[in-house]
C-alpha positions as CSV (number, residue, x, y, z in Angstrom):
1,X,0.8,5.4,-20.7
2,X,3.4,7.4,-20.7
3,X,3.8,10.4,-21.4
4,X,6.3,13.7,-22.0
5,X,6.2,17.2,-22.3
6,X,5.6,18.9,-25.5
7,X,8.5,21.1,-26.5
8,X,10.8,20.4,-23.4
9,X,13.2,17.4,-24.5
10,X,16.4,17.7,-22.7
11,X,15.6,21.1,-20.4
12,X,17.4,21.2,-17.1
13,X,18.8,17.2,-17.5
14,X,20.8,17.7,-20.4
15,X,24.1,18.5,-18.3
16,X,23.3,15.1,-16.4
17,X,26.1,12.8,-16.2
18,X,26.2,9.1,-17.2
19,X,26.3,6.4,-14.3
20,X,26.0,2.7,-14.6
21,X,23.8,0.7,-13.0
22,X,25.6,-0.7,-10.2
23,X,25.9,2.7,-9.7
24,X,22.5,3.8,-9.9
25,X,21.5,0.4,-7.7
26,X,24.0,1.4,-5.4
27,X,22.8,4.9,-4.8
28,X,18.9,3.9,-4.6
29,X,20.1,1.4,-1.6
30,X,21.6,3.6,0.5
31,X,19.6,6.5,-0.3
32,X,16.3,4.0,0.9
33,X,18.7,2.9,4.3
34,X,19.2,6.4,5.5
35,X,15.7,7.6,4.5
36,X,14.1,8.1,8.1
37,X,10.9,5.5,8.5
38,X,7.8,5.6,11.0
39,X,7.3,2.3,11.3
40,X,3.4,2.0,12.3
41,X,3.9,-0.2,16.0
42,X,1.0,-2.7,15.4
43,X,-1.8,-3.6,18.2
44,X,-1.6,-7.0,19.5
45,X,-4.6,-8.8,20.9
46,X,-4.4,-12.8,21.1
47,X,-8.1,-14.6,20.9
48,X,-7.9,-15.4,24.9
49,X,-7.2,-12.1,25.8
50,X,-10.2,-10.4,23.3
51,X,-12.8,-8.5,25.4
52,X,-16.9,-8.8,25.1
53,X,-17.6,-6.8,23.0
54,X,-14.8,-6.5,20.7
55,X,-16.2,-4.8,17.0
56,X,-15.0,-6.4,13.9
57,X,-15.9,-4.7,10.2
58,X,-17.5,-7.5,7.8
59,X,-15.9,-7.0,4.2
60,X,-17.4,-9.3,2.1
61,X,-21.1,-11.1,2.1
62,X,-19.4,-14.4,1.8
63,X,-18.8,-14.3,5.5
64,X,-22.2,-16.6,4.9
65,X,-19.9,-19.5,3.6
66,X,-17.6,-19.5,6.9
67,X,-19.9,-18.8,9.9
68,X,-22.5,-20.8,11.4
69,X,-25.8,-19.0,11.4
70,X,-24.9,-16.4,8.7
71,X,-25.6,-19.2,6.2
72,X,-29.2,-18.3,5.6
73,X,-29.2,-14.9,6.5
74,X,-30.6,-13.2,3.3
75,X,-29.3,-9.9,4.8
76,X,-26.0,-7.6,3.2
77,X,-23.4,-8.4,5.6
78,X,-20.8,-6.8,4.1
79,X,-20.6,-3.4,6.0
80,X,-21.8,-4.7,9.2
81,X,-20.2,-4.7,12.5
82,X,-19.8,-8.1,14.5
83,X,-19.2,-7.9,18.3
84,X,-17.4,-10.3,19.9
85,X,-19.5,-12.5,22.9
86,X,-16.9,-14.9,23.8
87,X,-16.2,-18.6,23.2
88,X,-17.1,-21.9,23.9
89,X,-15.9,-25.6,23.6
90,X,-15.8,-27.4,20.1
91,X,-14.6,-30.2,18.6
92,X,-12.3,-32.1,20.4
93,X,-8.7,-32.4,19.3
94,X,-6.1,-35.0,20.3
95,X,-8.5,-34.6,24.2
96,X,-8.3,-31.1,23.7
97,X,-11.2,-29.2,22.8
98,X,-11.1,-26.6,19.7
99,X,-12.5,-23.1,20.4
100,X,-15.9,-21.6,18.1
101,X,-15.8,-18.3,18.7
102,X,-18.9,-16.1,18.8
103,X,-20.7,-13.5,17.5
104,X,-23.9,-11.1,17.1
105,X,-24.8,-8.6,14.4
106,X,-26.6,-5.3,15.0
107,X,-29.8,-7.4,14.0
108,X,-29.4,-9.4,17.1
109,X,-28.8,-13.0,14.8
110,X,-26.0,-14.9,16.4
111,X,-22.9,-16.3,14.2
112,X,-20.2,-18.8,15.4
113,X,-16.8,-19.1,13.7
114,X,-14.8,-22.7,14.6
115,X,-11.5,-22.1,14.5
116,X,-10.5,-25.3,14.7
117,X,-7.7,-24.6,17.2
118,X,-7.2,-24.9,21.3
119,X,-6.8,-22.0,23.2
120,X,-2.9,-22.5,23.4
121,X,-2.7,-22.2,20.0
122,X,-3.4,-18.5,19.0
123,X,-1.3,-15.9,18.4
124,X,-1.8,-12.2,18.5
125,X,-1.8,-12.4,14.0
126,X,-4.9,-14.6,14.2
127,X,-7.1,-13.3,11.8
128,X,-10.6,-14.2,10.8
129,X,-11.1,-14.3,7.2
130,X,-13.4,-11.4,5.4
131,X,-13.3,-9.8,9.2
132,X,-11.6,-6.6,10.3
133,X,-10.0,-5.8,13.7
134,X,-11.8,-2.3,14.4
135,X,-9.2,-2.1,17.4
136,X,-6.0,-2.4,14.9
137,X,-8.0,0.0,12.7
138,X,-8.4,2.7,15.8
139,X,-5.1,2.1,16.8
140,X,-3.4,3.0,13.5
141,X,-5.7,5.9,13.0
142,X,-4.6,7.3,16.2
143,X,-0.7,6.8,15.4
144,X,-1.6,8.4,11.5
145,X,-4.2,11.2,12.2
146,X,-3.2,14.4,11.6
147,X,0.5,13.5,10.4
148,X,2.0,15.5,7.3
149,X,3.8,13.3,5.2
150,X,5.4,12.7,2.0
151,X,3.3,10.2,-0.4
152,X,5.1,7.9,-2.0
153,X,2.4,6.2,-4.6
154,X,1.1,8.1,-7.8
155,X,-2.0,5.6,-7.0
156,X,-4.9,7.5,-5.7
157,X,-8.5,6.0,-4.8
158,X,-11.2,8.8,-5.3
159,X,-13.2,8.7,-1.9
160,X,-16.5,8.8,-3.5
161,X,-16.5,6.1,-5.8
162,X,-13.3,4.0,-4.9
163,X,-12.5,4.3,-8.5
164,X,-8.5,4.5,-9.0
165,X,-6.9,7.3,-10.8
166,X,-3.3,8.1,-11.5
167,X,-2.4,11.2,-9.5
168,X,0.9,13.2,-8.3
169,X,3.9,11.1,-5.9
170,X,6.1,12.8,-3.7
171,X,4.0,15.7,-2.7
172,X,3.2,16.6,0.9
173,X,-0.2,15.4,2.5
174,X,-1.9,15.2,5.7
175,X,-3.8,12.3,6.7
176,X,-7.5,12.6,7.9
177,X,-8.0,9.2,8.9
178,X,-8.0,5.3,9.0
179,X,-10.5,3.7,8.3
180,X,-12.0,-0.2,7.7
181,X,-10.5,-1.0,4.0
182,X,-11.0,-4.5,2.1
183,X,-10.6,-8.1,2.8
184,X,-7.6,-8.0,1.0
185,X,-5.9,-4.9,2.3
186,X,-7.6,-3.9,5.8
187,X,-6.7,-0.7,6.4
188,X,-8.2,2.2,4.2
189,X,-5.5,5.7,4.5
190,X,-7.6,8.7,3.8
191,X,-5.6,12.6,3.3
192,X,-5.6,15.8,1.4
193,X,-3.4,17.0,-0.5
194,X,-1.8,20.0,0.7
195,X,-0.9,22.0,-2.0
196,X,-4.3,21.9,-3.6
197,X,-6.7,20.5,-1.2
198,X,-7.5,17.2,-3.4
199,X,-8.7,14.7,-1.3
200,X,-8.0,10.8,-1.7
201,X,-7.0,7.5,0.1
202,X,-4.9,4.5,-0.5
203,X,-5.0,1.1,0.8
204,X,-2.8,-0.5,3.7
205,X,-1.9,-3.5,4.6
206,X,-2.3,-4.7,8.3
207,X,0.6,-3.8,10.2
208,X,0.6,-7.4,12.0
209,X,1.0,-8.9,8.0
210,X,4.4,-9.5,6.6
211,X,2.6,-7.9,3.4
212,X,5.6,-5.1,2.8
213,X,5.0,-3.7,-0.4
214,X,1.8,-1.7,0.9
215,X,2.9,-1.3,4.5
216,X,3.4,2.6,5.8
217,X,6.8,3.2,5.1
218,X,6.1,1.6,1.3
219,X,3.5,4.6,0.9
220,X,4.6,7.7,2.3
221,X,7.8,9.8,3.5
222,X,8.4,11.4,6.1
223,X,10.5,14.2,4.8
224,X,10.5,15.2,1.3
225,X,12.5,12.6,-1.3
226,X,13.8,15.4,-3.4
227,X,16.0,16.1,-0.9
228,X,17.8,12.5,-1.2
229,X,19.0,13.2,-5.0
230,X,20.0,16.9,-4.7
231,X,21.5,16.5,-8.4
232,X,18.2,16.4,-9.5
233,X,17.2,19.6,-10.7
234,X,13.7,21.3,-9.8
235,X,12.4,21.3,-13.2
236,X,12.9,17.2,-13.8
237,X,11.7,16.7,-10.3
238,X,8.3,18.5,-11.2
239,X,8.4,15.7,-14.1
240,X,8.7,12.8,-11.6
241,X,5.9,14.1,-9.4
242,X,3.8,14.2,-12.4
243,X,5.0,10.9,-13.8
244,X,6.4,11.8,-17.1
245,X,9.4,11.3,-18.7
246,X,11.6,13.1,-21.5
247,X,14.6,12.5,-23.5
248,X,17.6,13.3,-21.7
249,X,16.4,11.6,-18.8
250,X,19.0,9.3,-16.6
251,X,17.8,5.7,-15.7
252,X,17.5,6.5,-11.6
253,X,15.0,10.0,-13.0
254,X,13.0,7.6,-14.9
255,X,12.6,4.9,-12.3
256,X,11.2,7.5,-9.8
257,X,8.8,9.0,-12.6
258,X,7.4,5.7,-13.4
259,X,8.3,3.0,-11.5
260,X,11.2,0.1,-12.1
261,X,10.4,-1.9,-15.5
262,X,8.5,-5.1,-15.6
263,X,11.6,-6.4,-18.2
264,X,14.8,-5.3,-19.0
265,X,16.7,-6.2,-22.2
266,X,20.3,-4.3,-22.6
267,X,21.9,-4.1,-26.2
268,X,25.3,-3.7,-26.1
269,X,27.8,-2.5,-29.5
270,X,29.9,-0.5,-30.5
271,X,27.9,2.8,-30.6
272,X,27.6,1.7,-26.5
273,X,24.9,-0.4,-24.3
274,X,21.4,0.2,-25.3
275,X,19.1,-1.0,-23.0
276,X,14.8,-0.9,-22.7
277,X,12.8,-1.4,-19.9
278,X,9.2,-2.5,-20.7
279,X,6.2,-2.0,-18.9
280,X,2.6,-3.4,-19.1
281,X,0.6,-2.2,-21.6
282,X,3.5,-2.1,-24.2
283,X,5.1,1.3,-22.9
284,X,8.6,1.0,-22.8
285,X,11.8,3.2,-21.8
286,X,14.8,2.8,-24.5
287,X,18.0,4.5,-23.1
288,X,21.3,4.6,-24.6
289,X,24.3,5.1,-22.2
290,X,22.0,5.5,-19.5
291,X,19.6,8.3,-20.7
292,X,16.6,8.5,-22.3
293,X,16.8,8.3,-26.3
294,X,12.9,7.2,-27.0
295,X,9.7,6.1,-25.3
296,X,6.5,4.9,-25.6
């Protein structure tokens, strides 16, 4: 939902001027091009090249439904921690023979995955569903840990009961660790807030996955964003760390409070163009010449 202050419509954005939004588009471009990145270099490791004893995080119990031997294990997987014990010959394809790869849990119970490929045709993205690389997870942990960055996400996850909550964006953190996250998003970003001391994570994707939108440099900053719209002033940027919008408002302020709309519908006449940007839930953003007039 969202939401505005009470009794502080127009203060400190009421000298803004109007822009259009090429303009605005414009500006958000470049200002995203020159903001400085830390790309997170991700850890390669190709199936002929894994060691003994490679460790691999299970995320889901239906592992069962994929691995030979896990079928009729009446035991919670999920949690677990496979090592690797090498491969052997499968099915032959086309005179080549397939590789199943192998595995044993801390029970000692022995699972085979059959990949249904020949050794010359892995790569170093090769994944095993429901399975996490524990070496990709070490080696982003040791490029992350300890790092004080910018976040970029209002989306936190509390650490003690995953639940999500809608927190501050923009604010300086330090990351404490990475950790094993879900079979959907492996990586698991935990930090503290440094202003307050609130601690929370988010979740990553894989740097080896051409998932973007939840990569590092989609999260968090490395310097502070405020400095990229110095026209901002400090009292409307306190607003967009919070999330929360007032009339007065420009379209670009708005967009970093709450996020780009999931529609936009533009009204011109002769009064000028009115446009609203809905968002789930039936919020929307109604601005006329480019600033806020209304909201829900």
């Amino acid at each position: 939902m969202l939401t505005a202050l009470s009794s502080c419509m127009f203060t400190g954005v009421e000298s803004t001027k109007q822009v259009s939004d090429k303009e605005v588009q414009r500006t958000i471009g470049e200002l995203e091009r020159r903001q400085p990145t830390m790309t997170v270099q991700p850890f390669r490791d190709s199936v002929p090249a894994w060691r003994i004893g490679k460790e691999f995080y299970v995320t889901d119990n239906q592992l069962r439904l994929i691995m030979t031997g896990a079928d009729d294990d009446t035991t919670a997987l999920v949690g677990q921690i496979l090592r690797y014990d090498g491969y052997e010959a499968g099915s032959v394809l086309d005179n080549t023979a397939a590789l199943n790869l192998k595995f044993t849990a801390p029970t000692g119970k022995t699972y085979v995955y059959r990949t249904g490929k020949t050794r010359e045709q892995f790569t170093a993205n090769f994944i095993i569903p429901l399975l996490i690389d524990l070496d990709i997870v070490h080696d982003v942990d040791s490029q992350l840990r300890g790092k004080e960055v910018f976040i970029k996400t209002p989306l936190w996850y509390d650490p003690s009961d995953e639940s999500l909550r809608r927190a501050r964006q923009f604010i300086k953190v330090r990351i404490d660790a990475v950790e094993p996250g879900n079979k959907v998003l492996p990586l698991r970003v935990c930090f503290t807030a440094l202003d307050t001391g609130e601690k929370a994570f988010v979740w990553m994707s894989d740097p080896n996955a051409t998932m973007h939108n939840r990569d590092f440099d989609s999260l968090f900053s490395l310097r502070d964003m405020h400095e990229n719209y110095p026209d901002i002033t400090d009292a409307t940027w306190q607003r967009i760390i919070r999330g929360v919008v007032t009339e007065g408002m420009t379209k670009e302020e708005c967009r970093l409070a709450v996020g780009s709309p999931k529609r936009i519908s533009r009204l011109p006449d002769q009064a000028g163009l009115r446009e609203y940007w809905y968002y789930d839930g039936g919020s929307y953003l109604y601005f006329v010449d480019g600033l806020l007039n209304q909201f829900k």
